[in-house]
ROKOLSE-554929 format. One line per field, with one value per residue: residue number from 1; residue in one letter; x, y, z of N, C-alpha, C, O in turn. Coordinates in Angstrom, 2 decimals. Layout:
nr	c(NUM_...)
rest	c(a_...)
n_X	c(X_...)
n_Y	c(Y_...)
n_Z	c(Z_...)
ca_X	c(X_...)
ca_Y	c(Y_...)
ca_Z	c(Z_...)
c_X	c(X_...)
c_Y	c(Y_...)
c_Z	c(Z_...)
o_X	c(X_...)
o_Y	c(Y_...)
o_Z	c(Z_...)
This chain:
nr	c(1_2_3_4_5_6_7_8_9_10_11_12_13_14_15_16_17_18_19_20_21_22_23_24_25_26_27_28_29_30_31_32_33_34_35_36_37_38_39_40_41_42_43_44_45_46_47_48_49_50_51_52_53_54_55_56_57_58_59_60_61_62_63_64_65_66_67_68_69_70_71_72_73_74_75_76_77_78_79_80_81_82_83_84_85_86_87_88_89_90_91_92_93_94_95_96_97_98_99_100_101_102_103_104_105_106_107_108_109_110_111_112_113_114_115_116_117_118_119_120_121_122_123_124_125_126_127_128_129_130_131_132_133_134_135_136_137_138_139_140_141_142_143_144_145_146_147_148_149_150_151_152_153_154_155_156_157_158_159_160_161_162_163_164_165_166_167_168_169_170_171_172_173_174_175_176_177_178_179_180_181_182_183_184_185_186_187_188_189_190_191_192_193_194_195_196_197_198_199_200_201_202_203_204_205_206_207_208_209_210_211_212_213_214_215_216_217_218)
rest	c(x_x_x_x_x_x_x_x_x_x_x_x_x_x_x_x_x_x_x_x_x_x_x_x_x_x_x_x_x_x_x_x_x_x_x_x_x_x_x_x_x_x_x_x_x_x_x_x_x_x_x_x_x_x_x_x_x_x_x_x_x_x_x_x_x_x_x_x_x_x_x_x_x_x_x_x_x_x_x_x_x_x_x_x_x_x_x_x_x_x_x_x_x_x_x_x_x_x_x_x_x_x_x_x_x_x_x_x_x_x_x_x_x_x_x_x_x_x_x_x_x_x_x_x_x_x_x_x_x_x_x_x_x_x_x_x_x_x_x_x_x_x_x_x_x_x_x_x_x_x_x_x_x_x_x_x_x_x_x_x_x_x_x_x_x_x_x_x_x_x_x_x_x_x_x_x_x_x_x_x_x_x_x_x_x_x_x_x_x_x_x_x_x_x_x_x_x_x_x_x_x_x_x_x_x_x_x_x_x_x_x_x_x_x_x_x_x_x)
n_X	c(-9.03_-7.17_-3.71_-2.09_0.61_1.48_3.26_4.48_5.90_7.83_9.41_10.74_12.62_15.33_15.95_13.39_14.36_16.39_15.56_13.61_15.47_16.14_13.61_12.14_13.52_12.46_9.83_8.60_9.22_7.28_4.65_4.35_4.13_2.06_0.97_-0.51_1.06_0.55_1.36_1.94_2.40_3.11_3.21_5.94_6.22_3.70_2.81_4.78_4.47_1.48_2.25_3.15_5.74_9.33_11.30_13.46_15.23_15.33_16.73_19.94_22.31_21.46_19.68_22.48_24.11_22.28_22.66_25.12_24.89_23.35_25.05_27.06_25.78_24.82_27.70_28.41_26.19_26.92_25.02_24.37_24.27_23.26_23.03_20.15_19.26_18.38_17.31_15.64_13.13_10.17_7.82_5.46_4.36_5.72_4.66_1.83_1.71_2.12_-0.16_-1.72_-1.15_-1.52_-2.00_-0.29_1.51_3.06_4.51_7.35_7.32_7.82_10.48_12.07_11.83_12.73_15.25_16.47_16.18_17.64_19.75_21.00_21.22_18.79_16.81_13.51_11.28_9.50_7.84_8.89_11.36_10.87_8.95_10.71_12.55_10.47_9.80_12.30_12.17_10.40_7.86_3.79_4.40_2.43_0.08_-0.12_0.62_-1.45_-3.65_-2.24_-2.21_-4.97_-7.99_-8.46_-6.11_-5.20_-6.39_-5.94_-3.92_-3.52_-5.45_-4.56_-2.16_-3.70_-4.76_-2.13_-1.72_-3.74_-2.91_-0.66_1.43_4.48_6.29_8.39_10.57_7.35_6.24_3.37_1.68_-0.66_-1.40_0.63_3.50_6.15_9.42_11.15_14.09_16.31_14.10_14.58_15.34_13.71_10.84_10.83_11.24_9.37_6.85_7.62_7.02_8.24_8.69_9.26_9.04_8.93_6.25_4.41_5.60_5.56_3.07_2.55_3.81_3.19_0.68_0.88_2.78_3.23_6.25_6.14_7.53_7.94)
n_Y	c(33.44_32.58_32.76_34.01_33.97_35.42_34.42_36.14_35.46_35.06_32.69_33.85_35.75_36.25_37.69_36.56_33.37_33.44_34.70_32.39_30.26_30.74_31.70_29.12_27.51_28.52_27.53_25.57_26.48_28.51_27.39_25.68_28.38_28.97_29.56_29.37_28.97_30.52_30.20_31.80_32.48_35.15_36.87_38.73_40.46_41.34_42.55_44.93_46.13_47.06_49.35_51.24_51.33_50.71_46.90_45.81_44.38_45.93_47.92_49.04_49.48_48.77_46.20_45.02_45.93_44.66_41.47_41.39_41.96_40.11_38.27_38.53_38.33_35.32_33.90_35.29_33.90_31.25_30.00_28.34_29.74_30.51_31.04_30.47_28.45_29.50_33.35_36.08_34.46_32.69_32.66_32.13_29.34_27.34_29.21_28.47_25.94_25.46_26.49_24.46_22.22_20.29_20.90_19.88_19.32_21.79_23.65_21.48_21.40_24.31_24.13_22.53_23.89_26.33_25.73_23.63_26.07_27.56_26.83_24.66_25.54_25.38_24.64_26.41_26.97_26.03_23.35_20.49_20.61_21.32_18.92_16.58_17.55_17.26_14.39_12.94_13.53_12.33_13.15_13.53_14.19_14.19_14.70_17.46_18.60_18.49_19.68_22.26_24.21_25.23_26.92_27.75_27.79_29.79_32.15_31.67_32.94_35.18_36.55_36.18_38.07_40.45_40.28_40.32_43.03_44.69_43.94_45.96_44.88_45.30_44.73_41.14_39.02_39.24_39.42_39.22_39.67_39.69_42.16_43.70_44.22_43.06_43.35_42.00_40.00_40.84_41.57_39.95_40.13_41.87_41.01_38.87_39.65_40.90_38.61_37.43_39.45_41.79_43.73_47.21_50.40_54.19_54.82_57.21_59.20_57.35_57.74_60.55_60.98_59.37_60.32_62.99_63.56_64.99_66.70_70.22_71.77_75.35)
n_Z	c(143.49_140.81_140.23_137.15_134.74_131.85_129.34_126.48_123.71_120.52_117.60_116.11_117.31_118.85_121.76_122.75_122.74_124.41_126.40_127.48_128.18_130.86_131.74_131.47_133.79_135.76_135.79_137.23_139.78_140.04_139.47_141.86_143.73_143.29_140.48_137.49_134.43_131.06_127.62_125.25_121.82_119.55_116.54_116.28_114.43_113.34_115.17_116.17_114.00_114.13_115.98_114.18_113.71_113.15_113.00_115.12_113.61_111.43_111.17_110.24_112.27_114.54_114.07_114.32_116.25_118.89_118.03_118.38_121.33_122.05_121.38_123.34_125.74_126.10_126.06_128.32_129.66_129.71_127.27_125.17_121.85_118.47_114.80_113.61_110.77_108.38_108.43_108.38_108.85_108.24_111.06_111.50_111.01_113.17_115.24_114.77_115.15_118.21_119.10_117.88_119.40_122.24_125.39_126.97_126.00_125.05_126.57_126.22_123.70_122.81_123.79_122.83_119.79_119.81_121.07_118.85_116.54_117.87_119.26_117.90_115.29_113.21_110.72_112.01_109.93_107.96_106.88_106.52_107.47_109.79_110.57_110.81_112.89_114.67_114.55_114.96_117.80_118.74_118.79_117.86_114.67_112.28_113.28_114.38_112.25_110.92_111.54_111.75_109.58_109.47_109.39_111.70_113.40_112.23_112.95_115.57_116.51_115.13_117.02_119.21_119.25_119.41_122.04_122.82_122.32_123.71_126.27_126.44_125.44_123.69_122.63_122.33_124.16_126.37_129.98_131.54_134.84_137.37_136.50_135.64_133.36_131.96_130.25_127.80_127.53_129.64_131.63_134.08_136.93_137.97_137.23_138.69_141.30_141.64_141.30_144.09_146.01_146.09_144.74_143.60_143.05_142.54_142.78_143.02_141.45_138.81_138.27_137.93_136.19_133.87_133.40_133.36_131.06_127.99_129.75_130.53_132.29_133.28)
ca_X	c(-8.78_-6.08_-2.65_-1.49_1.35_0.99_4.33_4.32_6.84_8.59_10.41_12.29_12.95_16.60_15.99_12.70_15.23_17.33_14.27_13.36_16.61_15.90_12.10_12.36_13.98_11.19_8.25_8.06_9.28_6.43_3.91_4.67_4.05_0.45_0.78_-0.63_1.30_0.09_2.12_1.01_2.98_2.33_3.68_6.55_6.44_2.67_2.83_5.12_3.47_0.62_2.32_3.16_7.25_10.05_11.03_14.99_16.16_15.06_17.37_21.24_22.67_20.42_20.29_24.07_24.39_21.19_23.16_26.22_24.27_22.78_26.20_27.99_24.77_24.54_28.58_27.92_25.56_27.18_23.90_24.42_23.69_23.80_21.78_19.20_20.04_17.65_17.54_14.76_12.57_8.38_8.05_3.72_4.24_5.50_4.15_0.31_2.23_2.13_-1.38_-2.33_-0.52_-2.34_-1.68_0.25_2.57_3.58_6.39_8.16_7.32_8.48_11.43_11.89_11.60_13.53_16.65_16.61_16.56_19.16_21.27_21.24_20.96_17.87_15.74_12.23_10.80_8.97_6.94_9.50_12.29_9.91_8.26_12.15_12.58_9.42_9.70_13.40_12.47_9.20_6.34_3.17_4.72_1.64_-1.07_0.22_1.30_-2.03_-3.97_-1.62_-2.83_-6.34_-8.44_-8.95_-5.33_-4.43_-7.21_-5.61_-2.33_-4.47_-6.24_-2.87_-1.68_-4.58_-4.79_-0.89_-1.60_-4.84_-1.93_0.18_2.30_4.63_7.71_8.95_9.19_6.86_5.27_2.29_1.22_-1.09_-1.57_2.21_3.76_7.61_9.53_12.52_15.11_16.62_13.40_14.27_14.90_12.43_9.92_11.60_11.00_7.34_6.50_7.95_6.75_9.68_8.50_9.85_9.40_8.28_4.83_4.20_6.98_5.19_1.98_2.79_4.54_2.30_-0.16_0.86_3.47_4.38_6.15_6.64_7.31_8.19)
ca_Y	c(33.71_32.03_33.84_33.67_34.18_35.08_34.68_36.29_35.61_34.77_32.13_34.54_36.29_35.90_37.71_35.42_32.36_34.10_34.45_30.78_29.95_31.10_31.27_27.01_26.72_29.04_27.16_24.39_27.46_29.43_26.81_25.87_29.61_29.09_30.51_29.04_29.56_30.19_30.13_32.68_32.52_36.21_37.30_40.19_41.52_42.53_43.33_45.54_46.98_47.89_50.43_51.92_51.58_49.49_46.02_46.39_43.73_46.85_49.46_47.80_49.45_48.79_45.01_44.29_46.21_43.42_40.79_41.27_42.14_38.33_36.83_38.89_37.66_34.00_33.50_35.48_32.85_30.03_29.35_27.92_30.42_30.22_31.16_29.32_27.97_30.83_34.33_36.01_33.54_33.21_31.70_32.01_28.01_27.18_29.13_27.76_24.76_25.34_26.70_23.44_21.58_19.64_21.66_19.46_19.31_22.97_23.46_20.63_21.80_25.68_24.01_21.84_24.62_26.90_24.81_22.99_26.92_28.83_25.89_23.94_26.29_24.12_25.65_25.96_28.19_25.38_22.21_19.62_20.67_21.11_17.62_15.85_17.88_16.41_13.00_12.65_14.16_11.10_13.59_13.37_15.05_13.81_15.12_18.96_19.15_18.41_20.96_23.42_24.92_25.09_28.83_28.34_28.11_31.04_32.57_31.83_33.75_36.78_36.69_36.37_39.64_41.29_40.09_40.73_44.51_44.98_43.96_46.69_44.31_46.31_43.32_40.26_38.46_39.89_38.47_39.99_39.15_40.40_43.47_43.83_43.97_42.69_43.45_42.12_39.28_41.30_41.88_38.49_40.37_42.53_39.90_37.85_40.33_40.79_37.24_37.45_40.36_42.83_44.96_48.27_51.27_55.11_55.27_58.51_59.63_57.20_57.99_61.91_60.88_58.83_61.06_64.60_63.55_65.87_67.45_71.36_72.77_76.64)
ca_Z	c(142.07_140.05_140.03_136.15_134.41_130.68_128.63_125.06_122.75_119.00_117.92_115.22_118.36_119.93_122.66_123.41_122.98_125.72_128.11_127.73_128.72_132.12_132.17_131.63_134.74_136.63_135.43_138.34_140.96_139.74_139.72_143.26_144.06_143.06_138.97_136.57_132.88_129.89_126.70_123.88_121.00_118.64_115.41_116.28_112.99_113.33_116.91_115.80_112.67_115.21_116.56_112.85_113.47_112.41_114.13_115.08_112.50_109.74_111.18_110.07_113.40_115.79_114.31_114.42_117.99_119.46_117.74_119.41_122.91_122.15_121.75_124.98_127.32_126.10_126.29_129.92_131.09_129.41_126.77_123.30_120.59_116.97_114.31_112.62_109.31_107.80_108.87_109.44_108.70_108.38_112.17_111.77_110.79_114.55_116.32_115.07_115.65_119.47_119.36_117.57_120.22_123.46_126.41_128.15_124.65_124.72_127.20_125.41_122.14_122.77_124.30_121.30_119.00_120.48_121.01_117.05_115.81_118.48_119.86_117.26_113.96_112.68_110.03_112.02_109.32_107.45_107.17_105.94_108.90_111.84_110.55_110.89_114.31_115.75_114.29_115.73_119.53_119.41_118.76_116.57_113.53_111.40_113.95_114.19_110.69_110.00_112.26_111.73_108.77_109.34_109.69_113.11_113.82_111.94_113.57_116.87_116.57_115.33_118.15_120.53_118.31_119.86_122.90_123.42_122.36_124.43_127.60_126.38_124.88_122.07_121.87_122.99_125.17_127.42_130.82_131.81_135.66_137.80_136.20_135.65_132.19_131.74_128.57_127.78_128.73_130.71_132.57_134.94_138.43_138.09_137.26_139.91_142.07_141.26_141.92_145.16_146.55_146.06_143.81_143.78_142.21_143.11_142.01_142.46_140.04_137.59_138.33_137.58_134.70_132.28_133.23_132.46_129.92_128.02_130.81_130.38_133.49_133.04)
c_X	c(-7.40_-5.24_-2.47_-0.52_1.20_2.08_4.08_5.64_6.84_9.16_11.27_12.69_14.39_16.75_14.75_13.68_16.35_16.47_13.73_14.59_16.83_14.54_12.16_12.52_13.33_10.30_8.16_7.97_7.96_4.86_3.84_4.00_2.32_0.03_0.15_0.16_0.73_1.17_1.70_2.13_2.30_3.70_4.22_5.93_5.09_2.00_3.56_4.36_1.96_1.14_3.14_4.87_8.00_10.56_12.71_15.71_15.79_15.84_19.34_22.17_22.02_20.41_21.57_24.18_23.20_22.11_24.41_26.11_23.87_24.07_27.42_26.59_25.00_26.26_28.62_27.80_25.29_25.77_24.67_23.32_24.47_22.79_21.09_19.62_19.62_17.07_17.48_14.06_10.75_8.17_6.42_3.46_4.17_4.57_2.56_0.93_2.16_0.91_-1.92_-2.04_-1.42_-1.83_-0.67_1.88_3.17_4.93_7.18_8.50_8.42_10.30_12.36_12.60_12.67_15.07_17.08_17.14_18.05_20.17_21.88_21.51_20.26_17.09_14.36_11.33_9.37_8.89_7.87_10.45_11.41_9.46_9.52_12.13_11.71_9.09_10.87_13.00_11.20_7.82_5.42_3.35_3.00_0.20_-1.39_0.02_-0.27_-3.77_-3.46_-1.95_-4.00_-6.54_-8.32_-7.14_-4.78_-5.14_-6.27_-4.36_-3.15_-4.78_-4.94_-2.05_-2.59_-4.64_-3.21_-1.10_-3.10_-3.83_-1.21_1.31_3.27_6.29_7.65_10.27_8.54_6.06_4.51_1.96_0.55_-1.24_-0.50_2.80_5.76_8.21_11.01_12.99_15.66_16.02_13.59_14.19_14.16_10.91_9.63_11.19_9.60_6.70_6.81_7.93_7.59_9.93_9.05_10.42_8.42_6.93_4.32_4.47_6.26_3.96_2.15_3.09_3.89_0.99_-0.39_1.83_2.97_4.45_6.64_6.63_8.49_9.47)
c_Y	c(33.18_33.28_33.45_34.51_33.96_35.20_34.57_36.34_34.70_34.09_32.63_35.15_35.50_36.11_36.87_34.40_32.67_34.15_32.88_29.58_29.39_30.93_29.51_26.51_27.40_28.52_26.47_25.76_28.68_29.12_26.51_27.09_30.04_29.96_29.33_29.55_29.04_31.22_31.06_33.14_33.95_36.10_38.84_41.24_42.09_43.16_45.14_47.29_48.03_49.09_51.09_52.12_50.64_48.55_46.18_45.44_44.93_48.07_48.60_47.91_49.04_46.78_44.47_44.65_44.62_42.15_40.72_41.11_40.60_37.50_36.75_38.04_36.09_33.33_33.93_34.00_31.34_29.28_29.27_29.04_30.46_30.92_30.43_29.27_29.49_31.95_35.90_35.24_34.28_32.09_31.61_30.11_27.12_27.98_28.53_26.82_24.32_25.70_25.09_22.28_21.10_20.84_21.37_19.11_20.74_23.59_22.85_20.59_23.33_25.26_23.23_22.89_25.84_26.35_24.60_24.92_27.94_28.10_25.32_23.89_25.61_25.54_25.37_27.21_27.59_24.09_21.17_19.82_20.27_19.45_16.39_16.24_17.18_14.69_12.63_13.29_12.96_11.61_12.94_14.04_15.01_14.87_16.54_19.03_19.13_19.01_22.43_24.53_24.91_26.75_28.70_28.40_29.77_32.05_33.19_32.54_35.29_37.43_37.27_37.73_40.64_41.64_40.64_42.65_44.70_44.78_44.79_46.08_45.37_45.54_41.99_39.81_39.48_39.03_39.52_39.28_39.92_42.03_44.33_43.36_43.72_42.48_42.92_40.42_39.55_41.66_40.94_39.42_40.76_41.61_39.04_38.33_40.64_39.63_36.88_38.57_41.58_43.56_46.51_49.46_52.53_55.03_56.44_58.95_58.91_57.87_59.98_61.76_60.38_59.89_62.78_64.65_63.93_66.58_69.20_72.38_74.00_76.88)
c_Z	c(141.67_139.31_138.46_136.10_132.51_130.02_126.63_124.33_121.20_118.59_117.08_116.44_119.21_121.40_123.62_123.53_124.52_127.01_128.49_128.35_130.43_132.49_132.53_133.09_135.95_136.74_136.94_139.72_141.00_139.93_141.27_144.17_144.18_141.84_138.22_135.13_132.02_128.72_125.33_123.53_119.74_117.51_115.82_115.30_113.24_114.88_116.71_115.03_113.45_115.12_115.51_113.11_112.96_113.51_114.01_114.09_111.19_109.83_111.50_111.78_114.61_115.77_114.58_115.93_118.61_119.21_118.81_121.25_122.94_122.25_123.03_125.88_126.99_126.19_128.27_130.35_130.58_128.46_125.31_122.64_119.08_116.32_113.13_111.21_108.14_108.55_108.29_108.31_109.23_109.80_112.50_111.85_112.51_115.59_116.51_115.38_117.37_119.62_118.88_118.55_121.19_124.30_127.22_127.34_124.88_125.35_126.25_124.29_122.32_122.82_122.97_120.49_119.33_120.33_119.39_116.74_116.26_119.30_118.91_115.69_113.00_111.34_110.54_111.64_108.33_107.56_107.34_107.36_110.16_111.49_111.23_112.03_115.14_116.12_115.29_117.55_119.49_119.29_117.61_115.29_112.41_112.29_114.49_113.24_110.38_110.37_111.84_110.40_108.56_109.81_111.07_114.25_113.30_112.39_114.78_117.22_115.99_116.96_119.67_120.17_119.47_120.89_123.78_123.27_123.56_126.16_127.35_125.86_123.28_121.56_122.74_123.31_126.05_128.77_131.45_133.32_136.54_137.34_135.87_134.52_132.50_130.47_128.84_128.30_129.90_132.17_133.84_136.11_138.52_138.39_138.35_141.15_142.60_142.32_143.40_146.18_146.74_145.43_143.88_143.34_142.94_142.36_141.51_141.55_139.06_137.56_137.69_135.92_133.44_132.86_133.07_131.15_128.97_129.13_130.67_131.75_133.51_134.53)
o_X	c(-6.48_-5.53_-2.78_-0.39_0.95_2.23_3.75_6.38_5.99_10.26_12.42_13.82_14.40_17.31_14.91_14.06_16.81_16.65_13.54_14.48_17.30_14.21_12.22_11.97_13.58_9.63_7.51_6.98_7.81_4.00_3.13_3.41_1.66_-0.85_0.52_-0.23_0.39_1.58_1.01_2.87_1.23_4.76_3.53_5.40_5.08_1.10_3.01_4.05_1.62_0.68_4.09_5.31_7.48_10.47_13.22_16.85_16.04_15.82_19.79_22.59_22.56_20.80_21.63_24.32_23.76_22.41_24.49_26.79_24.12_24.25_28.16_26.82_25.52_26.23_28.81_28.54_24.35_25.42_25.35_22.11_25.65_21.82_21.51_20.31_20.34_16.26_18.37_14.32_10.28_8.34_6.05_2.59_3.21_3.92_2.03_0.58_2.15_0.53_-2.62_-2.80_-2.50_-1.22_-0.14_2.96_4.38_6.00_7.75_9.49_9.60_11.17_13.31_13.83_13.58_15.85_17.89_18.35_18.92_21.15_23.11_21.83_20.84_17.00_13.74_10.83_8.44_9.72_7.78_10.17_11.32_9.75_9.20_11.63_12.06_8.60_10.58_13.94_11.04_6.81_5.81_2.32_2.66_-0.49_-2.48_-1.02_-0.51_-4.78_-4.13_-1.82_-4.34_-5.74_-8.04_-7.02_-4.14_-4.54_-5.93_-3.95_-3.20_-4.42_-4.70_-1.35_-2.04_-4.62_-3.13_-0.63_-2.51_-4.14_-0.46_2.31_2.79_7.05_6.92_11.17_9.15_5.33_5.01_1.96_1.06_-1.12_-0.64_2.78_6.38_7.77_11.79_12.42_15.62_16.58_12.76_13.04_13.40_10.18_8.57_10.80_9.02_6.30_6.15_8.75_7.41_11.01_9.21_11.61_7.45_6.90_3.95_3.63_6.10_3.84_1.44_2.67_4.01_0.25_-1.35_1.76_1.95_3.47_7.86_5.95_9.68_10.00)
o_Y	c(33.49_34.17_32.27_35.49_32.91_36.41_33.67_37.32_33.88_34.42_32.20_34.65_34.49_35.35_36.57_34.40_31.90_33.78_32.41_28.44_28.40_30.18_28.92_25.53_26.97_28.77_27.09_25.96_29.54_29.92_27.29_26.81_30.89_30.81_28.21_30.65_27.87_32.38_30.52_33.86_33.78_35.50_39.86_42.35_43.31_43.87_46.20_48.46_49.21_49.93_51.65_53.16_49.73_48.89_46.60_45.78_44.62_49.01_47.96_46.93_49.21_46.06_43.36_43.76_43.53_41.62_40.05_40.50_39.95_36.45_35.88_37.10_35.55_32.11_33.15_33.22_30.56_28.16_30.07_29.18_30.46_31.39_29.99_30.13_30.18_31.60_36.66_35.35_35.23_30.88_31.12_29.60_26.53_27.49_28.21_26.69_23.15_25.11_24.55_21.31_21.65_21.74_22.15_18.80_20.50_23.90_23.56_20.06_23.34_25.82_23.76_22.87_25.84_26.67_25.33_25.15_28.57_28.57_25.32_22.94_25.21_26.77_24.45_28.07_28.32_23.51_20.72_19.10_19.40_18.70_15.50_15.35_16.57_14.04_12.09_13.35_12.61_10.94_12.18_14.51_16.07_15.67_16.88_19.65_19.87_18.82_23.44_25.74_24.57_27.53_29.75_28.86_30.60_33.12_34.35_32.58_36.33_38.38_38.15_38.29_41.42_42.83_41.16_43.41_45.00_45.51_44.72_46.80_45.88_45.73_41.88_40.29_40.48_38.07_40.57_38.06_41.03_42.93_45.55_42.14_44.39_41.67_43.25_39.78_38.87_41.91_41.12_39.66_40.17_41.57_38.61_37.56_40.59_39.65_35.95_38.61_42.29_44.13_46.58_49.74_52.26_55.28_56.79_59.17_59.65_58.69_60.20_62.29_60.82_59.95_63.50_65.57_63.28_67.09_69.28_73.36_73.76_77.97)
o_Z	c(142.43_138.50_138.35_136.84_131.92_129.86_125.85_124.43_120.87_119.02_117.03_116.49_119.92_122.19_124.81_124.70_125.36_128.17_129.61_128.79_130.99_133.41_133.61_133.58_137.07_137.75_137.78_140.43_141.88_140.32_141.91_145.21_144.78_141.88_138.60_134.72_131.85_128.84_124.46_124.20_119.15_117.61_115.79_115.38_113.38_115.33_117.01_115.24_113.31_114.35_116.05_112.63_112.32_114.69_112.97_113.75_110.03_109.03_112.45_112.39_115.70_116.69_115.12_116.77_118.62_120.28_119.84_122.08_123.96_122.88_123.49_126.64_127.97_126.40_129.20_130.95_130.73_128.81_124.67_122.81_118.72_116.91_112.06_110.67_107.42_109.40_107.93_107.11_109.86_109.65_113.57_112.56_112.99_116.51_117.57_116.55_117.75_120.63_119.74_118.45_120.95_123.71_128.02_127.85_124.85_124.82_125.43_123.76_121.98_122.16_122.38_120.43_118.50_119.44_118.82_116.73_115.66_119.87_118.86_114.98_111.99_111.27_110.00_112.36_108.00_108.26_108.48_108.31_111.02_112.42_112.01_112.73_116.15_117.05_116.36_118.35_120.66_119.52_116.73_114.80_111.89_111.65_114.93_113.01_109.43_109.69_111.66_110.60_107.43_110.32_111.65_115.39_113.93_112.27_115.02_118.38_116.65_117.65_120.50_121.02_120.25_121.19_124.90_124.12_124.60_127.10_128.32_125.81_122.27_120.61_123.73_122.63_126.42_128.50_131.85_133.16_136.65_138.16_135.81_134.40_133.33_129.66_129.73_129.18_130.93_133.23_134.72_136.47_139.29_139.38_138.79_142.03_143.69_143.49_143.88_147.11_147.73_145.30_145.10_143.20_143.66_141.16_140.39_140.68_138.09_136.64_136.71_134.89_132.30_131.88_132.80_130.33_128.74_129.67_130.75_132.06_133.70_134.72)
């Protein structure tokens, strides 16, 4: 059976931009390993909305603290961050953009996409930018652009909504493997750990725990 690796993320998402950082330079070490990845691009905001709360850019402390946590880690580990020309932005345009994509296009695209908006403070919120971004890196700007708004793409990011909540998915990024959910940038050792057999956590203790939670013991 074919090991996968299912990475869900945002490209309004900073802290996805922060996991791609690092994920990028896993892919070949992962493949190697005997993973297959697959790339599933969702819509935060109604990932979110799902679960009937607010997304942390709607609570002013909670965004400014994240913000700052994004610009201590990426001076940390030496990554270019900025922020995109526009902020928050409708990011449903890219990401069908990567669903409309070849398969063998999508790395390069995410990577793409990614970079232009949080290295480079690009606006990839709309048609006219992303078209200039793709033209200048050598892609088919004409042959996305003109996929990308069709039902069956907007379809396909539904669907990845769904599919990311049906994994327990409830933010991004998340990597889902073997039966093993990972939230977070911060999730790397852990993950890391995973993949390499080094997993390590009491079970029991969880196992008790999501399953009598609430705990009222007298």
């Amino acid at each position: 059976m074919e090991k996968k690796i299912e990475y869900y993320f945002d490209f309004l998402s900073p802290y996805s931009y922060l996991s791609w950082t690092w994920f990028r330079e896993e892919i070949q070490k992962l493949k190697d390993k005997g993973y297959a990845i697959e790339f599933i691009p969702v819509s935060l905001a109604q990932v979110i909305t799902s679960y009937e709360t607010k997304g942390p850019a709607e609570i002013e402390t909670k965004r400014n603290y994240l913000f700052k946590d994004c610009l201590r880690k990426s001076l940390k580990r030496g990554v270019p961050f900025v922020l995109p020309r526009n902020l928050p932005f409708n990011s449903l345009y890219v990401l069908r953009m990567i669903m409309a994509a070849d398969e063998s296009q999508k790395e390069s695209l995410i990577d793409l996409f990614f970079r232009a908006g949080w290295e480079f403070g690009k606006d990839i919120g709309d048609s006219d930018p992303l078209e200039e971004i793709l033209n200048e890196a050598g892609h088919p700007a004409s042959d996305l652009l003109e996929r990308v708004g069709s039902k069956e793409m907007r379809k396909a990011i539904k669907d990845n909504n769904q599919r990311a909540l049906a994994r327990g998915v409830f933010g991004v990024p998340s990597f889902y493997v073997e039966g093993e959910l990972f939230w977070g940038d911060d999730s790397k050792e852990f993950f890391c750990d995973f993949v390499n057999g080094k997993d390590k956590y009491n079970e029991d203790e969880y196992n008790y725990f999501a399953k009598n939670y609430p705990i009222m013991n007298s």
